[in-house]
N, CA, C and O atoms as a Tripos MOL2 file, in Angstrom:
@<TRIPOS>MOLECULE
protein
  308   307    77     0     0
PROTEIN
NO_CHARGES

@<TRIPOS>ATOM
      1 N         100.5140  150.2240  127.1550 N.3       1 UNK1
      2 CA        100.0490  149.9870  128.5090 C.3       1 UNK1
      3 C          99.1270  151.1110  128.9710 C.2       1 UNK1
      4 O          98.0470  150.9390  129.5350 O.2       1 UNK1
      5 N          99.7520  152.4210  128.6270 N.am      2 UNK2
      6 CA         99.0190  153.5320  129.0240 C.3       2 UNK2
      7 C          97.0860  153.5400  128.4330 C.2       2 UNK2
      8 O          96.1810  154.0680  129.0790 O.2       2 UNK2
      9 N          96.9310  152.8540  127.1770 N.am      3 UNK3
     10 CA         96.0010  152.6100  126.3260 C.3       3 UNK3
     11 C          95.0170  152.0430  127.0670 C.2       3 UNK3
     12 O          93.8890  152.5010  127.2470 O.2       3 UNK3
     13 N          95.4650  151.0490  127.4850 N.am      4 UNK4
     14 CA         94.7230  149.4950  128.4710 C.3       4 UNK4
     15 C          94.2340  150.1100  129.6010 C.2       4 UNK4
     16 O          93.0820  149.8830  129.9730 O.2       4 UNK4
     17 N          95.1590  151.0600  130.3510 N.am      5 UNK5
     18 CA         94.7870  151.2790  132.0200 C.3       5 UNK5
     19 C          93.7610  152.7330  131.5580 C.2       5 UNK5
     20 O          92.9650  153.0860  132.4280 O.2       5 UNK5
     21 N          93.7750  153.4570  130.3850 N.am      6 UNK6
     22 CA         92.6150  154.4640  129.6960 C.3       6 UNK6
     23 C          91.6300  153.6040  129.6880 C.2       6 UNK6
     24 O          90.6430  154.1200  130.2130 O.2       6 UNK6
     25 N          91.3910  152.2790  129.2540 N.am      7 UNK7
     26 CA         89.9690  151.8620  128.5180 C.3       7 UNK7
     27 C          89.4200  151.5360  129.8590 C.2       7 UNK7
     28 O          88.3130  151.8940  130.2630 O.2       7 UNK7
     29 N          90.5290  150.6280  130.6980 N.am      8 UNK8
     30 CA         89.8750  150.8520  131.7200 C.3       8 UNK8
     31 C          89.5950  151.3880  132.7500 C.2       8 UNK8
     32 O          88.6740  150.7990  133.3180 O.2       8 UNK8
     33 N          89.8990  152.1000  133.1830 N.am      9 UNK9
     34 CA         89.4770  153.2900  133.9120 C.3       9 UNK9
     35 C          87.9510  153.9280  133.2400 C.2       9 UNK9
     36 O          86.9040  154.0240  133.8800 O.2       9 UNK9
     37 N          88.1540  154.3230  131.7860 N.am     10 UNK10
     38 CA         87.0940  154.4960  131.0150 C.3      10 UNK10
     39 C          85.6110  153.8290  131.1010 C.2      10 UNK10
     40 O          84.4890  154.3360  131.1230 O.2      10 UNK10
     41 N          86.0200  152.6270  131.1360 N.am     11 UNK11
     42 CA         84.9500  151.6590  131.4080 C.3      11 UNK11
     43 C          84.6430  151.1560  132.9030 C.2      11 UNK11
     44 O          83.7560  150.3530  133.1960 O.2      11 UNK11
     45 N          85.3230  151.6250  133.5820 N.am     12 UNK12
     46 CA         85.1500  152.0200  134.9340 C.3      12 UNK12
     47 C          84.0270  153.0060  135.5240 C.2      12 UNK12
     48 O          83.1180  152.6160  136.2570 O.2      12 UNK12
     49 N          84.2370  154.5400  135.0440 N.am     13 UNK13
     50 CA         83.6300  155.4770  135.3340 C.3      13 UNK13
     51 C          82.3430  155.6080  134.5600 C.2      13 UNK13
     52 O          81.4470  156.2710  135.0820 O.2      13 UNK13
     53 N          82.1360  155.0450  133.3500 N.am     14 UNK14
     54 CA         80.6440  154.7590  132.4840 C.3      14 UNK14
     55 C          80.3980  153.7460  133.4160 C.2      14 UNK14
     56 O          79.4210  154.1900  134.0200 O.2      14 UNK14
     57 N          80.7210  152.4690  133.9990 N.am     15 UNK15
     58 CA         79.9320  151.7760  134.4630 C.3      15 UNK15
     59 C          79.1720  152.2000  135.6590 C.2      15 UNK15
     60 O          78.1320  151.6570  136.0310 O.2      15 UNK15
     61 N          79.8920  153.4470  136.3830 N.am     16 UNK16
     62 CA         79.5160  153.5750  137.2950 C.3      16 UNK16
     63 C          78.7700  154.8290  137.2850 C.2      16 UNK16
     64 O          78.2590  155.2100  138.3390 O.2      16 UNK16
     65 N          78.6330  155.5940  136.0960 N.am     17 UNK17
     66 CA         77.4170  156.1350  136.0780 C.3      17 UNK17
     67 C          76.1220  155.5030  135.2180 C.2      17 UNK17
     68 O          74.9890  155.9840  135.2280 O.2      17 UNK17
     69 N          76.3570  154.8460  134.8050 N.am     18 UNK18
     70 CA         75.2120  154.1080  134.0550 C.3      18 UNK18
     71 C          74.7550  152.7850  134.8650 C.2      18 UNK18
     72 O          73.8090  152.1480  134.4020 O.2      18 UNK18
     73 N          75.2250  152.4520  135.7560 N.am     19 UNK19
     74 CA         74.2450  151.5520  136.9540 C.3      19 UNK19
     75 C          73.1860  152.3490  137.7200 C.2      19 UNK19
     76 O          71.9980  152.0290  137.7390 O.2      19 UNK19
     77 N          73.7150  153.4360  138.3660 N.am     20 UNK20
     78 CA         72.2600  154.2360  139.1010 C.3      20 UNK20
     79 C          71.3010  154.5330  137.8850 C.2      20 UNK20
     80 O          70.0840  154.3490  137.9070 O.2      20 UNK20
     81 N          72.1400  155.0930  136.6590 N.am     21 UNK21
     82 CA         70.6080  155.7940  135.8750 C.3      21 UNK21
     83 C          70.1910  154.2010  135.1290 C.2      21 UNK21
     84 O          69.3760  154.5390  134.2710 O.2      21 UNK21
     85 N          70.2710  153.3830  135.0780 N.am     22 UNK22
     86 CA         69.8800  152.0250  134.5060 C.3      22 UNK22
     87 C          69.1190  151.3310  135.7390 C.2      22 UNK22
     88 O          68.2650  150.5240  135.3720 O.2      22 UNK22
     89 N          69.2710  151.4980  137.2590 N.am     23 UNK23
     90 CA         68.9220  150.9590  138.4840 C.3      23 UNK23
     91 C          67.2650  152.1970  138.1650 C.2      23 UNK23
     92 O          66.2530  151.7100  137.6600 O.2      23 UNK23
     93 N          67.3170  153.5890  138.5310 N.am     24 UNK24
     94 CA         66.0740  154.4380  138.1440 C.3      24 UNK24
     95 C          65.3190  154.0870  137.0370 C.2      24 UNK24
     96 O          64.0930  154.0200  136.9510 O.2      24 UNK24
     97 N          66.2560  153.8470  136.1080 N.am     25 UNK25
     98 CA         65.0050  154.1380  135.1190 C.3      25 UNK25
     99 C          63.6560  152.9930  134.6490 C.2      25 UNK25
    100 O          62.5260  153.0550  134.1660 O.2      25 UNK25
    101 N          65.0670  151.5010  135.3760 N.am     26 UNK26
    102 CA         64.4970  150.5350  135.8210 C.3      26 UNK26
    103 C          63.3550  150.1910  136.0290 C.2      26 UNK26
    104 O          62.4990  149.5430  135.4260 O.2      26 UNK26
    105 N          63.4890  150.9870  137.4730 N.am     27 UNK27
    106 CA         62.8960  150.7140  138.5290 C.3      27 UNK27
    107 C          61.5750  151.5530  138.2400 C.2      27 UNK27
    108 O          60.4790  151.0760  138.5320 O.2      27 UNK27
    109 N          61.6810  152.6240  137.7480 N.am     28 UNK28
    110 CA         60.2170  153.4220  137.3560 C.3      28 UNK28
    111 C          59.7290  152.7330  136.1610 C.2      28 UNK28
    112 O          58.5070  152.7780  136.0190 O.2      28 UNK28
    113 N          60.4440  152.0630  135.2080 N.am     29 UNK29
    114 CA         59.1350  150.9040  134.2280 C.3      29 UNK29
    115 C          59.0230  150.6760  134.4980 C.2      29 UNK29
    116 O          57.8150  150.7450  134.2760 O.2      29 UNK29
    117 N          59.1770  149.4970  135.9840 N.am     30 UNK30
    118 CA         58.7370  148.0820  136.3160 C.3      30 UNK30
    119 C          57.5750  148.6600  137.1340 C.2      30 UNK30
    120 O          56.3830  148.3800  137.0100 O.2      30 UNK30
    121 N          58.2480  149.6770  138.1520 N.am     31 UNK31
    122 CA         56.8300  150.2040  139.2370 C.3      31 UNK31
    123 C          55.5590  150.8080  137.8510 C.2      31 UNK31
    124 O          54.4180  150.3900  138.0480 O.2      31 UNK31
    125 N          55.7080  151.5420  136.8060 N.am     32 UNK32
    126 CA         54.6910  152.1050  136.2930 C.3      32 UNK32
    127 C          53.8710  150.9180  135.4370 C.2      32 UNK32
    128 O          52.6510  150.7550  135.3910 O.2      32 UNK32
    129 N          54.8850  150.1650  134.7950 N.am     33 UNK33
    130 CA         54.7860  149.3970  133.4500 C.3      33 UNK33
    131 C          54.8450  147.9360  133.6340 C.2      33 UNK33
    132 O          54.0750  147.4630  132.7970 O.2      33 UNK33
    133 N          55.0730  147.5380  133.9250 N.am     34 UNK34
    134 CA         55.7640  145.8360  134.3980 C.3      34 UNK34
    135 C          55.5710  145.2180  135.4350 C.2      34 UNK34
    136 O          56.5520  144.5630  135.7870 O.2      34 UNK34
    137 N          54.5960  145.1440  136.1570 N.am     35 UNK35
    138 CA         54.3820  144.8470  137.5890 C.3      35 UNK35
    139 C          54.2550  143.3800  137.3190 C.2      35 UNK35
    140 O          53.9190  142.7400  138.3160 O.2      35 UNK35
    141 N          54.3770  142.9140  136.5880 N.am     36 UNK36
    142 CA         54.3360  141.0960  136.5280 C.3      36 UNK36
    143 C          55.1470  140.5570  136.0590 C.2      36 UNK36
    144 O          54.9910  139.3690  135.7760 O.2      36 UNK36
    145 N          56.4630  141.2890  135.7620 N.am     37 UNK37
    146 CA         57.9210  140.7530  135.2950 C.3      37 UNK37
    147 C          58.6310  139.8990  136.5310 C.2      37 UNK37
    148 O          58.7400  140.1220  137.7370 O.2      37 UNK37
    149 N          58.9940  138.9910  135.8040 N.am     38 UNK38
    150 CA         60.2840  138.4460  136.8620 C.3      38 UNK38
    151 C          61.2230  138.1830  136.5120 C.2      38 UNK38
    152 O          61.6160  138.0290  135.3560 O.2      38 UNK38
    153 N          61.8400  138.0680  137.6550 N.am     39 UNK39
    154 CA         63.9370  138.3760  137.3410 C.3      39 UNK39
    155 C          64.4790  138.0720  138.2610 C.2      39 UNK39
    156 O          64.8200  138.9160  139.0910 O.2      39 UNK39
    157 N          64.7600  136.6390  138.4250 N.am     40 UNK40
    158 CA         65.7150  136.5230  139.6590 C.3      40 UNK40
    159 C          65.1090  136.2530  141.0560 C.2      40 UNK40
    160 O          65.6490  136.2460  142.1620 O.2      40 UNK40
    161 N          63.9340  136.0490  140.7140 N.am     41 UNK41
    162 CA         63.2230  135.5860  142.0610 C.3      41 UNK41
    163 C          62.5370  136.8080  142.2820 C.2      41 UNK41
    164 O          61.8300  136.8230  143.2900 O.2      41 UNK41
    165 N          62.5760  138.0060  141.4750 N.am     42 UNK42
    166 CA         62.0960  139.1830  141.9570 C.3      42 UNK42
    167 C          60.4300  139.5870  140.9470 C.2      42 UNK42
    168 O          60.0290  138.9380  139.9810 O.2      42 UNK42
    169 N          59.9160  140.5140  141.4130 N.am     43 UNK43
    170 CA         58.9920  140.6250  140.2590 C.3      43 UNK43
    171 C          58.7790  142.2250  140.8610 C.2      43 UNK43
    172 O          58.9440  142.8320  141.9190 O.2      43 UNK43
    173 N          58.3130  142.4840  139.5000 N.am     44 UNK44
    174 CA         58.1020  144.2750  139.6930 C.3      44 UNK44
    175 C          59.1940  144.8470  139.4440 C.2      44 UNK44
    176 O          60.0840  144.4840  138.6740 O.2      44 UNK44
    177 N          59.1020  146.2790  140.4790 N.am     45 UNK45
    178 CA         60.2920  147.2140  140.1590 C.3      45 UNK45
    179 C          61.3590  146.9130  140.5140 C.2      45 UNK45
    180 O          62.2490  147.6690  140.1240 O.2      45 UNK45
    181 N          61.7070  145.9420  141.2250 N.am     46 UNK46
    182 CA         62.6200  145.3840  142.0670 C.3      46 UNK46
    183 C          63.0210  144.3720  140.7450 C.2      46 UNK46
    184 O          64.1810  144.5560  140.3770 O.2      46 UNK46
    185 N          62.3880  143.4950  140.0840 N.am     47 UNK47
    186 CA         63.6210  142.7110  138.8830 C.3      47 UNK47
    187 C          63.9400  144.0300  137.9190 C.2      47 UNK47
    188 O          65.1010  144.3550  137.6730 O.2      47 UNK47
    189 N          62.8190  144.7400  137.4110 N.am     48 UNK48
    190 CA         63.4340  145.6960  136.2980 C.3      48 UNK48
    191 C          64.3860  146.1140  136.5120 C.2      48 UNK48
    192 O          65.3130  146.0730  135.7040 O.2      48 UNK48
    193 N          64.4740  146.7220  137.8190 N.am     49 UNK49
    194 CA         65.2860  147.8070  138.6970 C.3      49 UNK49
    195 C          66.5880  146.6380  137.9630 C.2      49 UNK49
    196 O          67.0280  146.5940  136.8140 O.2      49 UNK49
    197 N          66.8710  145.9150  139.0080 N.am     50 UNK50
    198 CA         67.7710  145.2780  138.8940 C.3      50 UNK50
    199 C          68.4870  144.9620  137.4710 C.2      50 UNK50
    200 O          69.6970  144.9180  137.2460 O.2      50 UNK50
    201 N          67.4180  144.7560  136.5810 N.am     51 UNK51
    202 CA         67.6680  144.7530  135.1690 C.3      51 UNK51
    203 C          67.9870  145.3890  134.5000 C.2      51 UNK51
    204 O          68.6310  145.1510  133.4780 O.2      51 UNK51
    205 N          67.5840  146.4590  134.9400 N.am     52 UNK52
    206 CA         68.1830  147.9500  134.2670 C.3      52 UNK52
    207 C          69.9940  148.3670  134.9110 C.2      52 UNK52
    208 O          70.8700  148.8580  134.1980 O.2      52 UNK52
    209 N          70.1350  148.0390  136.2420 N.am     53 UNK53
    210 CA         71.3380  148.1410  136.6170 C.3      53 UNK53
    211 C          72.2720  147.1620  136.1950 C.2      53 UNK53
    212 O          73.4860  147.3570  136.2610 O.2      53 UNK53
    213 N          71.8130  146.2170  135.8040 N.am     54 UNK54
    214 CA         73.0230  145.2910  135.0780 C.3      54 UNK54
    215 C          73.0970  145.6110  133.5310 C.2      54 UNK54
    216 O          74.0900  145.4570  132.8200 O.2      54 UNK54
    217 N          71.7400  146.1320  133.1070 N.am     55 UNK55
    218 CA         72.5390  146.6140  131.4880 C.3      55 UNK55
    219 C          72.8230  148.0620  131.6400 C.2      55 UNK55
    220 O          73.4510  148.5150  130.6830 O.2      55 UNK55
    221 N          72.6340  148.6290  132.2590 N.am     56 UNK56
    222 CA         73.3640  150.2060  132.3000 C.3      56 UNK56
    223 C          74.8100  149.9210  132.6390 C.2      56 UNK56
    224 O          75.5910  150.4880  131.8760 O.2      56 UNK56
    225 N          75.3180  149.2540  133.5030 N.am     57 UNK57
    226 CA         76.7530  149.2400  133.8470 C.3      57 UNK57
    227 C          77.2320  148.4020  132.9340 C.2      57 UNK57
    228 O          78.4440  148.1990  133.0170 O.2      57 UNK57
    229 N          76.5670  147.7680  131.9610 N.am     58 UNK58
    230 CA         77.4410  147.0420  130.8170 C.3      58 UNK58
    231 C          77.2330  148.0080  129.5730 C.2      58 UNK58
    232 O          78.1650  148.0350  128.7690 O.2      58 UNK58
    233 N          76.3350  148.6520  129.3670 N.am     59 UNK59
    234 CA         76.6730  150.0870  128.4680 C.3      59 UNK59
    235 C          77.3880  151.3860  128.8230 C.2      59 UNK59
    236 O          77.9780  152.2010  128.1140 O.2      59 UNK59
    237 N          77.1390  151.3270  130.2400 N.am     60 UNK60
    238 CA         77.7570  152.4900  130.5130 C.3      60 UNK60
    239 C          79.7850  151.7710  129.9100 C.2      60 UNK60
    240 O          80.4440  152.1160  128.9290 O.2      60 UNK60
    241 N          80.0380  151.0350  130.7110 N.am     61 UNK61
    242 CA         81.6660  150.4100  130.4450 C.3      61 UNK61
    243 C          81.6420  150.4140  129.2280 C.2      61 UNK61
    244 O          82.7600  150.7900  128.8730 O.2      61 UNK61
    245 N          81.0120  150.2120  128.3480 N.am     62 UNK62
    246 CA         81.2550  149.7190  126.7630 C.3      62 UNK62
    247 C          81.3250  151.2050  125.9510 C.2      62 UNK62
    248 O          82.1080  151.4600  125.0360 O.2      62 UNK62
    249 N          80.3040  152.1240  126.5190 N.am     63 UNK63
    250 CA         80.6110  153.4780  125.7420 C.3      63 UNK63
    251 C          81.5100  154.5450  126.4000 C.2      63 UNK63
    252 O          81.8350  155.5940  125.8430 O.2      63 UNK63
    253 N          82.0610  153.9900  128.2510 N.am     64 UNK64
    254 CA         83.3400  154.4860  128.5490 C.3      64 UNK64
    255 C          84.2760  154.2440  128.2110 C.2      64 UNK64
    256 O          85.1300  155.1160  128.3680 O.2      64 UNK64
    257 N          84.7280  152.8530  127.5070 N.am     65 UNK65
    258 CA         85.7500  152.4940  127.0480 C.3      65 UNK65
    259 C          85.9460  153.4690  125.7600 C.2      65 UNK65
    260 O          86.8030  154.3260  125.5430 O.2      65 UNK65
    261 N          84.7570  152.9930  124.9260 N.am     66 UNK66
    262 CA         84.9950  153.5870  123.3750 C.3      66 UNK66
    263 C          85.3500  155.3390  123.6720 C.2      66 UNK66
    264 O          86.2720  155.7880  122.9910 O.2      66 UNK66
    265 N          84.7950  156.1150  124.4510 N.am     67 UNK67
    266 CA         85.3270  157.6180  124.6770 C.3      67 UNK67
    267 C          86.6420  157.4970  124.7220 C.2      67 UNK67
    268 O          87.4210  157.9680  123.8930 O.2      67 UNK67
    269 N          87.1390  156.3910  126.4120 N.am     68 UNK68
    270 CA         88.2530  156.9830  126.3310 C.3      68 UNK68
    271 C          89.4090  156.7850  124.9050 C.2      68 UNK68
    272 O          90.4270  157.4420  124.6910 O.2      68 UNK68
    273 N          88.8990  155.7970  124.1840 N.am     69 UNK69
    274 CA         89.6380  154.6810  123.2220 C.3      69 UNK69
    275 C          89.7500  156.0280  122.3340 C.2      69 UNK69
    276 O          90.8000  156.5710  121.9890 O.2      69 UNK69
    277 N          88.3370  156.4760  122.0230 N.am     70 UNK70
    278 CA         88.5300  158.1860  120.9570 C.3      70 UNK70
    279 C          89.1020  159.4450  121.2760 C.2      70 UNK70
    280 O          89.2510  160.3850  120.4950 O.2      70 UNK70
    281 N          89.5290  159.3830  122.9380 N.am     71 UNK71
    282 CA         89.9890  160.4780  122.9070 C.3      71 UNK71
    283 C          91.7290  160.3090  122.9020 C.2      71 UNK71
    284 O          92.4550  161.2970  122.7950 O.2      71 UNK71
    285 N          92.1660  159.1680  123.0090 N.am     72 UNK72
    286 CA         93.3830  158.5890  123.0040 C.3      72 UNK72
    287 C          93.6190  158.7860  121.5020 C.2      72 UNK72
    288 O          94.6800  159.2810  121.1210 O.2      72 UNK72
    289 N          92.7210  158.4360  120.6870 N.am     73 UNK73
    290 CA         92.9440  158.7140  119.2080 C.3      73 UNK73
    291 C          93.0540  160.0090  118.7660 C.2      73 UNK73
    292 O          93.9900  160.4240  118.0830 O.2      73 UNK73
    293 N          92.5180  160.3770  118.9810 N.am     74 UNK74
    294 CA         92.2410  162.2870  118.3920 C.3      74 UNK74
    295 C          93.4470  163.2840  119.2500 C.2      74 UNK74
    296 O          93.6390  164.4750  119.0020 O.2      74 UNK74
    297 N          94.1250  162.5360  120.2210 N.am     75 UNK75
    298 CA         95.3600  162.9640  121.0610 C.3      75 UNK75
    299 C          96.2870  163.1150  120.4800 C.2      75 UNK75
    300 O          96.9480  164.1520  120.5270 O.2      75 UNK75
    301 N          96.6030  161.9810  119.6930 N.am     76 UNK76
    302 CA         97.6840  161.7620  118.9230 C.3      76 UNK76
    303 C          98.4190  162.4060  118.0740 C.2      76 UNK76
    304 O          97.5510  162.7980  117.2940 O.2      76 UNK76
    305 N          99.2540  162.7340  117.7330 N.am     77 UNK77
    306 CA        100.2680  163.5710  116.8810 C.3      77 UNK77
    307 C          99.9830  163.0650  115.4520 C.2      77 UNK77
    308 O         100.6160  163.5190  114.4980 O.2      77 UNK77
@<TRIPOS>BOND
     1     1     2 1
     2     2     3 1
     3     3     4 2
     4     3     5 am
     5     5     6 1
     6     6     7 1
     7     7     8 2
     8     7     9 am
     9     9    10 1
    10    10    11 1
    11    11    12 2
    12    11    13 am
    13    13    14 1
    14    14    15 1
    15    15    16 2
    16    15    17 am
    17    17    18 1
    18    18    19 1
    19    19    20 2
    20    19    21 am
    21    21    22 1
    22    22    23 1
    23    23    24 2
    24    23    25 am
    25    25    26 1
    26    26    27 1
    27    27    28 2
    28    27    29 am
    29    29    30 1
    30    30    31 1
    31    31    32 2
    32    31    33 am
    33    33    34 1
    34    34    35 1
    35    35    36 2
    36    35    37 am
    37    37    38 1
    38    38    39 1
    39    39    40 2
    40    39    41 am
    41    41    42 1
    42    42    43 1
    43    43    44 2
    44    43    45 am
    45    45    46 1
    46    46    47 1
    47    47    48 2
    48    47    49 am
    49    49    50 1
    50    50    51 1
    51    51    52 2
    52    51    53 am
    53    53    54 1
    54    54    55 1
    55    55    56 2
    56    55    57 am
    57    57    58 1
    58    58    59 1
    59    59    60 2
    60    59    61 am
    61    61    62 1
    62    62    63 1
    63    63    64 2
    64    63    65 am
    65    65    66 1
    66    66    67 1
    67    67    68 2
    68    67    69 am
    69    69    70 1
    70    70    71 1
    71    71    72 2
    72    71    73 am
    73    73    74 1
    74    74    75 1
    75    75    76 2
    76    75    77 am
    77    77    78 1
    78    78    79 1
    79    79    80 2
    80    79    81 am
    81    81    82 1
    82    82    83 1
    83    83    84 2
    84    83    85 am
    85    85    86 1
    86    86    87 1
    87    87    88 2
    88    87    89 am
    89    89    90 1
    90    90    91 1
    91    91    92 2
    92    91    93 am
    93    93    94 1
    94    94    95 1
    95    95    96 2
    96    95    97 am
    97    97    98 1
    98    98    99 1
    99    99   100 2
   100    99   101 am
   101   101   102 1
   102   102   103 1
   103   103   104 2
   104   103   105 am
   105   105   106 1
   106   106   107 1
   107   107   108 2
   108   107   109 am
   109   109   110 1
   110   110   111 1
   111   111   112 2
   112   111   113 am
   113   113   114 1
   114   114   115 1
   115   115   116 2
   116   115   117 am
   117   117   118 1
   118   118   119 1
   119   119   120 2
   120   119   121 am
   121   121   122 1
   122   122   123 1
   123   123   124 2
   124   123   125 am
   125   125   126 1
   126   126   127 1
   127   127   128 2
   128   127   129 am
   129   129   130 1
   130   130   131 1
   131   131   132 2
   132   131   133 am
   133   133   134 1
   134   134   135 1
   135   135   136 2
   136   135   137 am
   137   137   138 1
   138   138   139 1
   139   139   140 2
   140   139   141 am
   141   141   142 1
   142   142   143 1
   143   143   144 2
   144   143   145 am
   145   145   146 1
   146   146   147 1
   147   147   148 2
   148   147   149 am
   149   149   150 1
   150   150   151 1
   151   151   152 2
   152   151   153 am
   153   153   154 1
   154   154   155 1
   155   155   156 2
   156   155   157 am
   157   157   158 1
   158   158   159 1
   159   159   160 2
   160   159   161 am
   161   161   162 1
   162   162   163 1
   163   163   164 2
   164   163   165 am
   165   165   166 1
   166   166   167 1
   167   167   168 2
   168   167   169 am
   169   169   170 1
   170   170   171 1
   171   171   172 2
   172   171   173 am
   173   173   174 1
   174   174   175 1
   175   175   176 2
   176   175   177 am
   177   177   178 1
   178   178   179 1
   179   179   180 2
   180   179   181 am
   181   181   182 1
   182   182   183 1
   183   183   184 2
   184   183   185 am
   185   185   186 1
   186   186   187 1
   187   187   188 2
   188   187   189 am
   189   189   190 1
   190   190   191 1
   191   191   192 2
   192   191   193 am
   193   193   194 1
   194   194   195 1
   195   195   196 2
   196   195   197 am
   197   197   198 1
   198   198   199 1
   199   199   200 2
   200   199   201 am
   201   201   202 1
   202   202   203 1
   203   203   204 2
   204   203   205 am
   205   205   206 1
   206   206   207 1
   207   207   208 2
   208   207   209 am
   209   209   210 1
   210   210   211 1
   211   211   212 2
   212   211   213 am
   213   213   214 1
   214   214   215 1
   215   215   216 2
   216   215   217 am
   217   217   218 1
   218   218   219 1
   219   219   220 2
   220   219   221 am
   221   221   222 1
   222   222   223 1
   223   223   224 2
   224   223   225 am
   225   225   226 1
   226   226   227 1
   227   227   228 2
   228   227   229 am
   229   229   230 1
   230   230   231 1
   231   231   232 2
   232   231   233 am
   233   233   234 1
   234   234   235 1
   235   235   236 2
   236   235   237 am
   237   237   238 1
   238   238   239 1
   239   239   240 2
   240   239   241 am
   241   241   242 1
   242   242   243 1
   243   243   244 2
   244   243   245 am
   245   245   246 1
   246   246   247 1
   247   247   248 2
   248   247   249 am
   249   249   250 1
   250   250   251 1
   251   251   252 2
   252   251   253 am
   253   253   254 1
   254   254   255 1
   255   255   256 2
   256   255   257 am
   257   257   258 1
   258   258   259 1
   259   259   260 2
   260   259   261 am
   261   261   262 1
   262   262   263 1
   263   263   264 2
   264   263   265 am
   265   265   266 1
   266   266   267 1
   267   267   268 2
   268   267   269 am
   269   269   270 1
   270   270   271 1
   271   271   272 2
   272   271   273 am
   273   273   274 1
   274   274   275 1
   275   275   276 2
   276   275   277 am
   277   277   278 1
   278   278   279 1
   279   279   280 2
   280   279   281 am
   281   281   282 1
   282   282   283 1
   283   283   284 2
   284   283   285 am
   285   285   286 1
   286   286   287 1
   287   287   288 2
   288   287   289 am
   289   289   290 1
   290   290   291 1
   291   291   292 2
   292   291   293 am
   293   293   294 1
   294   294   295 1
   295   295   296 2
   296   295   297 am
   297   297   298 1
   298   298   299 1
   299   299   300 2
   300   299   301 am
   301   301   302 1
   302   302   303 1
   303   303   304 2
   304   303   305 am
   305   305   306 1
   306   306   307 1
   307   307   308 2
@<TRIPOS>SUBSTRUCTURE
     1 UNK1         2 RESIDUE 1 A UNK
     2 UNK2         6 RESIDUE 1 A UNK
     3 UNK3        10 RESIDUE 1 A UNK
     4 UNK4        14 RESIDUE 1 A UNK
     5 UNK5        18 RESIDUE 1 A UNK
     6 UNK6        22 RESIDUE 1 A UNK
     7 UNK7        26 RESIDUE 1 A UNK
     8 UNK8        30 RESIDUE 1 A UNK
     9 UNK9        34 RESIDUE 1 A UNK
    10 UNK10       38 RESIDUE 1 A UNK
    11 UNK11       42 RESIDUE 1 A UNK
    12 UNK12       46 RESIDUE 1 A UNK
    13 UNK13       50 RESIDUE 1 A UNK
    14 UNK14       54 RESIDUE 1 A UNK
    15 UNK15       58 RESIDUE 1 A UNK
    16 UNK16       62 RESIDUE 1 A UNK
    17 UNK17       66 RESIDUE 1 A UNK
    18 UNK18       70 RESIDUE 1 A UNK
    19 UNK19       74 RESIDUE 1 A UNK
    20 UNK20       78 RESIDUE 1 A UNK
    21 UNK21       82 RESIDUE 1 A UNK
    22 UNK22       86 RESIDUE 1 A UNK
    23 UNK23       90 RESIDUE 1 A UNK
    24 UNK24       94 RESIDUE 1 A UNK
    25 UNK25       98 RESIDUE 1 A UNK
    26 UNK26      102 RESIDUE 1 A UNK
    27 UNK27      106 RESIDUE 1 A UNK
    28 UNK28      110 RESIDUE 1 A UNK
    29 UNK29      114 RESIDUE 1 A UNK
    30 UNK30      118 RESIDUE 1 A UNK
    31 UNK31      122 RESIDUE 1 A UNK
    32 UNK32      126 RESIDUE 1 A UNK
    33 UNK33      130 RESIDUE 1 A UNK
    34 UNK34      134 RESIDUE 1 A UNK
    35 UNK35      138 RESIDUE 1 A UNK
    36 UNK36      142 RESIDUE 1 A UNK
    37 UNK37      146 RESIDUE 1 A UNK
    38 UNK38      150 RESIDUE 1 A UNK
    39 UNK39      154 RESIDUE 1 A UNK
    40 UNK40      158 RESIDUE 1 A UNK
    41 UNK41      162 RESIDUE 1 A UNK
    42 UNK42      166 RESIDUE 1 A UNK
    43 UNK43      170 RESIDUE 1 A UNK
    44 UNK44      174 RESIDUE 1 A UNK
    45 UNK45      178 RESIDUE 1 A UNK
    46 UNK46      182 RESIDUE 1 A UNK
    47 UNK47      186 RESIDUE 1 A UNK
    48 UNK48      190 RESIDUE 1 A UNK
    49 UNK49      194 RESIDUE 1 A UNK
    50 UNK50      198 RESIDUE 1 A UNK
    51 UNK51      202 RESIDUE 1 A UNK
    52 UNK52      206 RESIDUE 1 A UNK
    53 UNK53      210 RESIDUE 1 A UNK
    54 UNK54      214 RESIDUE 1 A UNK
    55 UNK55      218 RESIDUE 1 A UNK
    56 UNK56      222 RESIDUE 1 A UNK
    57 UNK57      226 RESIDUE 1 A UNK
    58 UNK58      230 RESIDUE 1 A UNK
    59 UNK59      234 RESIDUE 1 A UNK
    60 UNK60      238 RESIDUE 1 A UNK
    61 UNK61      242 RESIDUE 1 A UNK
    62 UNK62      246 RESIDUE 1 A UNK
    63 UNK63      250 RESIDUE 1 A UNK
    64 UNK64      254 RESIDUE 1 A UNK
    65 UNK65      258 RESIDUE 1 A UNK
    66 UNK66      262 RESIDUE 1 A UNK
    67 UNK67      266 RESIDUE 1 A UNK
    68 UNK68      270 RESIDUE 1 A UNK
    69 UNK69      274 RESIDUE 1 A UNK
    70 UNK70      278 RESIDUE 1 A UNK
    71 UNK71      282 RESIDUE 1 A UNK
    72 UNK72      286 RESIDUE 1 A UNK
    73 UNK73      290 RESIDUE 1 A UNK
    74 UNK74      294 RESIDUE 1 A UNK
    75 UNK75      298 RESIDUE 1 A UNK
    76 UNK76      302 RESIDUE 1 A UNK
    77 UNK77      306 RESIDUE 1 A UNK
């Protein structure tokens, strides 16, 4: 149980730093690079943006999980 409420929590705190830097980094391709993308009804920095914040908080969770998952491992006796 203790394992489960680690991964997530884990994948909690990556998601939630990897939405702002995925929302920035976004948002500066689309404004520099992409001004004719669309996403959602959006176009420009505003879909990247957005695009970037939905795959940052799904990498950020996926490589918070796996930390906490390795440090639960390397804990171990």
């Amino acid at each position: 149980m203790r394992d489960v409420v680690r991964r997530v929590i884990g994948a909690a705190v990556g998601a939630a730093a990897g939405a702002p830097l995925g929302l920035l980094l976004g948002a500066l391709f689309g404004g520099n690079f992409a001004s004719g993308f669309e996403f959602q009804g959006l176009r420009g920095y505003e879909a990247t943006g957005r695009l970037g914040l939905l795959l940052g908080a799904a990498i950020g969770a996926a490589i918070g999980a796996a930390v906490a998952r390795a440090r639960r491992a390397s804990a171990r006796p």
